[in-house]
N, C-alpha and C positions, 0 to 999 in steps of 0.2 A: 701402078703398084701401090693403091690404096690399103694404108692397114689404120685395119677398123676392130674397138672394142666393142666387146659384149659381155652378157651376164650370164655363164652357166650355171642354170637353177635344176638342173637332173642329171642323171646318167641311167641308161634303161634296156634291158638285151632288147627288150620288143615295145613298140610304137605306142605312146602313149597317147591318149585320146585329148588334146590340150583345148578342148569345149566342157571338160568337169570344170563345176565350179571350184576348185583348189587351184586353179590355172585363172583364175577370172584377174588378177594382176597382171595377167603377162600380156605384155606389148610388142608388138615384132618379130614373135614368138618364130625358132627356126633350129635345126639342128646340123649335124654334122655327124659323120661315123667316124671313130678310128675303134681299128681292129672289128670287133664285133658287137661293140656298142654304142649306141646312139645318143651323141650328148647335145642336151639342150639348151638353147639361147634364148636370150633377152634383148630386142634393144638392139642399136648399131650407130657407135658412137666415134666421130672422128677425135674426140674430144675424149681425155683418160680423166677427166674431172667431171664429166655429164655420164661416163659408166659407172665410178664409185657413187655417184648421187643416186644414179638407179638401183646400184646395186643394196645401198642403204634402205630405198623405198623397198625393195621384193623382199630385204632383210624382217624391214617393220608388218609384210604381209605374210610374213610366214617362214621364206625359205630360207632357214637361219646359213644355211653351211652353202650357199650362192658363192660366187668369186668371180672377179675381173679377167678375162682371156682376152688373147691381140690376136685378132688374123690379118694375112695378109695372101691377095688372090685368094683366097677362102680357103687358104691353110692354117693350122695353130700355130704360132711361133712362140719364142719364149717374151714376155711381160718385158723383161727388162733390158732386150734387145728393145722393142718395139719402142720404150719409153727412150731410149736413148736415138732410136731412127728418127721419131717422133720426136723429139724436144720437151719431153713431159716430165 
């Protein structure tokens, strides 16, 4: 029961093409659905000080309004749960 941060840099009803160059920062690039939208990651970081660092890097490329998410078995859980399962 790995939980792992990431950097969501979208949210999108329908599939974005992540080969535009406005995408050319993104590393590890992956999404998930909840409900009917498809939200997009960055990154996969055991480590909640190597996602704020990325998160800063896709900050300074562009995607001012990105933010730090924890999943765990590739669910979203809440930040401050994870941070306290985690020791972070």
């Amino acid at each position: 029961t790995e939980i792992l941060f990431k950097v969501q840099f979208a949210t999108s009803d329908i599939p974005l093409n992540l080969k535009q160059e406005k995408f050319a920062a993104i590393k590890d690039a992956d999404f998930y659905k909840l409900n009917n939208s498809l939200k997009y990651t960055s990154g996969k970081f055991v480590s909640l000080k190597d996602a704020l660092a990325h998160q800063a890097m896709l900050r300074d490329k562009g995607f001012k309004d990105c933010f730090v998410i924890a999943l765990k078995n590739g669910q979203r859980m809440d930040l401050a749960e994870a941070r306290k399962i985690t020791g972070q």
